[in-house]
Each structure stands twice: as structure tokens, then as C-alpha cells.
C-alpha positions as CSV (number, residue, x, y, z in Angstrom):
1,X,-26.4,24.0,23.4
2,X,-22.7,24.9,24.2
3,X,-21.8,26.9,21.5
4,X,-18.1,27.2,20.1
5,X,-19.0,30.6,18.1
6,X,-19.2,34.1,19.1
7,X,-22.9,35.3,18.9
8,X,-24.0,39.0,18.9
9,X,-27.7,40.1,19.8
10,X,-29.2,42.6,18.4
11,X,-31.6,45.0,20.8
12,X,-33.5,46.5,17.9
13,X,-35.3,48.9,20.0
14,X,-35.0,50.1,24.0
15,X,-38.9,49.4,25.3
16,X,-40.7,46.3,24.4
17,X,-44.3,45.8,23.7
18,X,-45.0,42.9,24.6
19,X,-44.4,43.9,28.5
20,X,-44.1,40.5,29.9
21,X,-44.6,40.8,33.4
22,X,-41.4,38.5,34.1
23,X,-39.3,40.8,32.2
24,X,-37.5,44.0,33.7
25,X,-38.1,46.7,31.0
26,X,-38.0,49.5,33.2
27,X,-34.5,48.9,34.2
28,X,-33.3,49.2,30.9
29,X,-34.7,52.1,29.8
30,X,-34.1,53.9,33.1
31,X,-30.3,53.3,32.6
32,X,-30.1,53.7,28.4
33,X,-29.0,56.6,26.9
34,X,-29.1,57.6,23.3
35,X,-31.3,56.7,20.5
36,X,-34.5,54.5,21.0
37,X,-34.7,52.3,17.7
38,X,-31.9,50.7,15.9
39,X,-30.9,52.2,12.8
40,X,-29.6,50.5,9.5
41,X,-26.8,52.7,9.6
42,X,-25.9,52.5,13.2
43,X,-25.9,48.6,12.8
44,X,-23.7,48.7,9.5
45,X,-20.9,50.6,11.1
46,X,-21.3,48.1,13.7
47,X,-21.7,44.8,11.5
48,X,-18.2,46.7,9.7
49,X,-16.5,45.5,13.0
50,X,-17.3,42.4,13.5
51,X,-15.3,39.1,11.9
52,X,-17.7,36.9,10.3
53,X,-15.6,34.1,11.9
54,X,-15.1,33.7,15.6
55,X,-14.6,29.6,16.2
56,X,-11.9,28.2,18.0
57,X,-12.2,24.8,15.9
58,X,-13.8,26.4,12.5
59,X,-17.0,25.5,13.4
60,X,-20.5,27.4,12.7
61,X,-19.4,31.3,12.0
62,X,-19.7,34.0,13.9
63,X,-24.0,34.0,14.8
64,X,-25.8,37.2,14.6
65,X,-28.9,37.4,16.8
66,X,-32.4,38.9,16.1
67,X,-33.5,39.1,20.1
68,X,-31.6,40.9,22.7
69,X,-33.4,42.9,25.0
70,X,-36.7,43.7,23.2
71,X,-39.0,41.9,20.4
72,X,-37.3,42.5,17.1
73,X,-40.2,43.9,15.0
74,X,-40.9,46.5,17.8
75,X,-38.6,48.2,15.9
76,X,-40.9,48.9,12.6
77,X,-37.3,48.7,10.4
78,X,-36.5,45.3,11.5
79,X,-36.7,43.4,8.5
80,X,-33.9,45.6,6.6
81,X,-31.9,45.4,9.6
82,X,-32.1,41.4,8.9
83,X,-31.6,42.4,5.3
84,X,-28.7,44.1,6.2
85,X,-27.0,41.2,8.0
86,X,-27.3,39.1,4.9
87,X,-26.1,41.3,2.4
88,X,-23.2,41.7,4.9
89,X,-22.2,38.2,4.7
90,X,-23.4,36.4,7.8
91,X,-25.1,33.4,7.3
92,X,-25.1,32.2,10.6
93,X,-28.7,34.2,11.7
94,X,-31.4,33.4,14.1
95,X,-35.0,35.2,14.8
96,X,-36.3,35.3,18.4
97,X,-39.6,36.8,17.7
98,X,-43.2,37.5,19.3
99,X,-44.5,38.4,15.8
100,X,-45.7,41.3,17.6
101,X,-45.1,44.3,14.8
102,X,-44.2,41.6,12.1
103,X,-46.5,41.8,9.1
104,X,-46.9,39.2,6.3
105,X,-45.0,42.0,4.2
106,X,-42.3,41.5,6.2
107,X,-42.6,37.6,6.2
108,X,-42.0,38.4,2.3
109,X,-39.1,40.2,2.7
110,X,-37.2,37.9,4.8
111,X,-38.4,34.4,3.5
112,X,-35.1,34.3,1.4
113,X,-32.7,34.5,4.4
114,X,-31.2,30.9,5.1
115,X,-31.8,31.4,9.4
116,X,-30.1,28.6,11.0
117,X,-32.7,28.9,13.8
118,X,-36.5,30.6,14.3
119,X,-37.3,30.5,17.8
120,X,-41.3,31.5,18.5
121,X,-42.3,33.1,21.8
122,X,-45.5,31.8,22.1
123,X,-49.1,33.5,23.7
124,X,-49.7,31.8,27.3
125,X,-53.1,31.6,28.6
126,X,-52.9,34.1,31.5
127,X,-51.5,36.9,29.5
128,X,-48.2,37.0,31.1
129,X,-46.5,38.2,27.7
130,X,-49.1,40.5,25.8
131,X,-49.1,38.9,22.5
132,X,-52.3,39.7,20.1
133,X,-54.0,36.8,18.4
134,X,-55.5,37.5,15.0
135,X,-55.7,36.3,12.0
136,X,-52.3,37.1,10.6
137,X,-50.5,35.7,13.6
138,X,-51.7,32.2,12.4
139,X,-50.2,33.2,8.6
140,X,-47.2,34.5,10.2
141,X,-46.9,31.2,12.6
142,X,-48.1,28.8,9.4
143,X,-45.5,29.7,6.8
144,X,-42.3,30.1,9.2
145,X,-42.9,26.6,10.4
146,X,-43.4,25.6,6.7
147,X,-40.5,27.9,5.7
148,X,-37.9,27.1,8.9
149,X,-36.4,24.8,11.4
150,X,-38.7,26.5,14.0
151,X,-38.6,25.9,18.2
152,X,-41.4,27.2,20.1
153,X,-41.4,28.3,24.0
154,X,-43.6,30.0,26.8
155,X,-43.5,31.1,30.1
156,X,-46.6,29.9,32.1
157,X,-49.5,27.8,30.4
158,X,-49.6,27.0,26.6
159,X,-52.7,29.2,25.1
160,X,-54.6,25.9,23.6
161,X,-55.9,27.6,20.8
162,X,-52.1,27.9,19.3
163,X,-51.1,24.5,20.7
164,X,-53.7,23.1,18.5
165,X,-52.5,25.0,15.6
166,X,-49.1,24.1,16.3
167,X,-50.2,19.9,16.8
168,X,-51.7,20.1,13.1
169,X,-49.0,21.7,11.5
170,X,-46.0,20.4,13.6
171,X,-46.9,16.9,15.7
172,X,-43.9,16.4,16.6
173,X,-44.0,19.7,19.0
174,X,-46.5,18.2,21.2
175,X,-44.9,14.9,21.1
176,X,-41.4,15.7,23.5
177,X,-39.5,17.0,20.6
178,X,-39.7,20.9,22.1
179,X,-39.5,22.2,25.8
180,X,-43.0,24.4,25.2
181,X,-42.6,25.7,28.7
182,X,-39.8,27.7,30.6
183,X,-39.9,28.9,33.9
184,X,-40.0,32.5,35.1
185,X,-36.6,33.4,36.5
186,X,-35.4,36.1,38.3
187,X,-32.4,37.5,35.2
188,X,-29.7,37.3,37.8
189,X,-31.7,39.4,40.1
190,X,-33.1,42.5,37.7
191,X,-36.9,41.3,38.1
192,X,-38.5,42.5,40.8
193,X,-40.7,40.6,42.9
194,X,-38.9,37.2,41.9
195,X,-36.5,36.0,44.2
196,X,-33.0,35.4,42.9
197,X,-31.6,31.7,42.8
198,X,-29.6,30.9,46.1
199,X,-26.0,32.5,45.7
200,X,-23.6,29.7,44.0
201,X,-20.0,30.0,45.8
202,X,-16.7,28.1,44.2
203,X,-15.4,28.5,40.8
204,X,-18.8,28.8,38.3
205,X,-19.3,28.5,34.8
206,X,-22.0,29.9,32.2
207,X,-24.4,27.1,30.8
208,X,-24.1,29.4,27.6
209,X,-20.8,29.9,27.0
210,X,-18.7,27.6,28.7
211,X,-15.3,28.6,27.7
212,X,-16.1,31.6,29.8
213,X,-14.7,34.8,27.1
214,X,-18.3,35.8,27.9
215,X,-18.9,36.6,24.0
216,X,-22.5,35.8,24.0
217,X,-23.1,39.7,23.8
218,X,-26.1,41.8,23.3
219,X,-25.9,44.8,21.1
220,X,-27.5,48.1,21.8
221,X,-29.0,51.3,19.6
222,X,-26.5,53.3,20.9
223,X,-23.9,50.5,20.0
224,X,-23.3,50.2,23.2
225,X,-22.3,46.5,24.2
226,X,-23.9,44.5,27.2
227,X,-22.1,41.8,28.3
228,X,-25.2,39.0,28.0
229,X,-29.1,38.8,28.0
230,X,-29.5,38.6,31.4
231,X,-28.0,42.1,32.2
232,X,-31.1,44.1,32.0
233,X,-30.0,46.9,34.3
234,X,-27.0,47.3,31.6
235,X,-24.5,47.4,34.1
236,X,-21.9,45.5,32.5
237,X,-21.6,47.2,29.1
238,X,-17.7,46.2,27.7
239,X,-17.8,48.6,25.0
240,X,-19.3,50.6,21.7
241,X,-18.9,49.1,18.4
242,X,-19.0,52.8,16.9
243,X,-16.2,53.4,18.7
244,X,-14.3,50.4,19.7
245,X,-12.8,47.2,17.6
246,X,-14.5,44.3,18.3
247,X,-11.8,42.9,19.9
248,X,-11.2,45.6,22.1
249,X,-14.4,44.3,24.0
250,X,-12.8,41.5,25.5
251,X,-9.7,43.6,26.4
252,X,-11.9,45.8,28.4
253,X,-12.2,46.7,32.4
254,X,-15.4,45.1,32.7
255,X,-15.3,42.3,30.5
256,X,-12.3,41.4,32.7
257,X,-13.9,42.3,35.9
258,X,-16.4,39.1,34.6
259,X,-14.3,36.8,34.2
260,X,-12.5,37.6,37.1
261,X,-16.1,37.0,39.1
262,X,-16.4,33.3,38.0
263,X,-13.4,32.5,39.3
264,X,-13.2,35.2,42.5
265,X,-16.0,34.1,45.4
266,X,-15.6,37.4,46.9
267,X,-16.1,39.7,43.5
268,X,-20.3,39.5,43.5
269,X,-20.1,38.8,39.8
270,X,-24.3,38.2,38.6
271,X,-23.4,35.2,37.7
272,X,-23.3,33.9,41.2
273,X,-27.3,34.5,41.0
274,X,-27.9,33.3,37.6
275,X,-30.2,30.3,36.6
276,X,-27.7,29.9,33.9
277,X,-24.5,29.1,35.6
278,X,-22.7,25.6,37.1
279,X,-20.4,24.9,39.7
280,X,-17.3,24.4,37.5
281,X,-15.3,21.0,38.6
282,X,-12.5,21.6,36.6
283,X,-9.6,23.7,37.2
């Protein structure tokens, strides 16, 4: 999964539906400020600073990132937001989606858009992530499997009713080709209740992006811009796209003070409590 591209996130909207019970919502709307939903407009001044080619080796381009901190079709605008991103002239685009709030109008409007990547957040049988069943979430789930390269994933149980589904139309998912469960994790220490991951001392690494220019990013409705998708509590924003070059974000205090913590033991960086990161070996 190490990726050689820059990747943005897009947090269509602060507040998320679905309310997993794993998934600390509260802290990021207790610490946001500004508007609630992604706008088309906000986004497009955005998108306006960001190169469509970040590679070190001119690999896959620059990836632009339906998930972030909320289920993308919270935000009822979400398919011209994807819209938007096309007719920019990314073409590196992936959907982390629920379908919670997605429509089979909006399956229409987006079936044209090459994603390199569908990722489905599947129902689990204890309700864990409050996902509604009904008829049009087996349309929705039948044609993007026909449609994309989809993965599927869940934290706790499989609901059996979908994995059945899923074996008919995809037999391959049940037979080792996707990791269908994931386990509940603290997000560096923002969920309450869960206990974080022993601290790891040394020099560290992020599983994600290994290189360490910690531009994995997640972007806000504000255009505020979060370092990664663990840092619910948002305290580790490295800029605004409305007001900042995208570059700028990496020349920032905080995006510095980051690095700095993978490398400094005594810094506290939330990486040290991370699921995500690895003792780093080499100098």
C-alpha cells in the first residue's frame, strides 16, 4: 500500500451519520469552526491550488480522496463535488463510502468517473456503524461492483445478509482476496473508551506514507488542512487551502513539528500511539 503520491481527503461534511461507535465525532465538531458542508466553490478554489502531479518517480498522480472525516454523501452535494474533481483534471480518484445518503441518482451521475479505487464500508451485525439496509443499498452495492474495482471492509462481524450478496456477485471476496474485517482502534488516542496502542519509542515511521512528508492530508469545509485521518481532535491542522499555496503546508510550524516527532522520542508526536506506525530501522 506505500504510496509514492500525494493524496488529499476530502471531509465533505463536519458530523457523520453513520455514528459508528468506534469513531470520535464529537471531537471534531467540538474543535471545527466554520461552515458545516463542503461547498463546490469552497472546494474549487481549493482544487485551484493543488498540482495534479505530486510523484517523486512519475508514478500514479496526485490522488484526490472521497472519505476524510465523515461519509461522503452526508453531504447531499457530494456527487458534484466528485464532478468537480473530474472536470478539474484529476483522474487519480477514490470513493470511501457507507452509501448512506447516496441515491441511485447519484450512482447515475458519477458512473462515468474512471475511480482508480471504490472502497465499501460494509453493515456489521451488531450495529456498530449505523448503516440502513433497503432495497436500494443492494442496487447501489450491485452496480458499483459491476461498474468498479471495488474492496469491501467492516469493523466487527460481517452482517450475513450482505456477505451473501457480496459471495454471488463477487466470489472471490469471500475466498481471501479482501481483508472483510478491521479491528477497532483507538485513532492515535481520540476514541474514548479504547485504550491507545503501547507508546512506540526510537525513530518511527507511518505505514501510510513512509517517506514521512506526512502528505496523506485530509481536507476540511472550512479548507482547513488536517495533517492525516487519524487526527480527529484536529489538532494538527498545517494550513488553509483558501488561504495558503499548497506547498506552503509542508513549510508550516506544525507540519514540521511532525516530522520532527518521528524522529524526536521526547516530542509526544500521535504517532507514537498510532496502529499505523513502525519502528524505523533505517537511518
Amino acid at each position: 500500500m506505500y504510496a509514492d503520491y500525494a493524496t488529499l481527503e476530502i471531509t465533505t461534511k463536519v458530523g457523520c451519520p453513520v455514528a459508528c461507535t468506534y469513531c470520535p465525532q464529537a471531537k471534531t465538531a467540538k474543535n471545527y469552526k466554520g461552515e458545516n458542508l463542503m461547498t463546490v466553490e469552497t472546494l474549487g478554489k481549493c482544487l485551484d491550488k493543488v498540482p495534479q502531479d505530486i510523484t517523486s518517480t512519475g508514478g500514479q498522480r496526485t490522488r484526490i480522496e472521497f472519505s476524510g472525516f465523515c461519509e461522503p454523501y452526508a453531504n447531499p452535494n457530494c456527487s458534484d463535488l466528485i464532478n468537480l474533481v473530474y472536470d478539474k483534471g484529476f483522474r487519480n480518484i477514490t470513493l470511501y463510502t457507507t452509501f448512506r445518503g447516496m441515491k441511485l441518482n447519484d450512482f447515475e451521475r458519477i458512473k462515468h468517473i474512471p475511480f482508480a479505487f471504490v472502497s465499501i464500508h460494509l453493515p456489521d451485525e451488531e450495529g456498530l456503524a449505523k448503516i440502513p439496509i433497503h432495497d436500494d443499498y443492494f442496487k447501489l452495492l450491485e452496480r458499483m461492483i459491476d461498474t468498479y474495482e471495488v474492496g469491501f471492509f467492516a469493523y466487527g462481524k460481517m452482517n450475513s445478509k450482505i456477505m451473501k450478496f457480496i459471495a454471488q456477485k463477487e466470489p472471490m471476496a469471500v475466498k481471501g482476496k479482501f481483508n472483510w474485517v478491521v479491528n477497532v482502534h483507538s485513532r492515535a488516542g481520540n476514541v474514548d473508551g479504547i485504550t491507545p496502542i503501547a507508546r512506540k519509542s526510537g525513530h518511527i515511521k507511518c505505514s501510510a506514507v513512509p517517506n514521512m512528508e506526512f502528505n496523506h492530508n485530509i481536507l476540511l469545509p472550512n479548507g482547513d488542512v488536517s495533517v492525516c485521518c487519524m487526527d480527529f481532535s484536529l489538532q494538527h491542522i498545517i494550513g488553509n487551502l483558501l488561504r495558503d499555496d499548497y506547498y506552503d503546508l509542508y513549510k508550516s510550524a506544525e507540519h514540521n513539528k511532525m516530522v520532527a516527532g518521528v524522529y524526536v522520542d521526547e516530542m509526544n508526536s500521535m504517532c507514537r500511539i498510532c496502529d499505523y506506525s513502525l519502528p524505523n530501522n533505517k537511518n
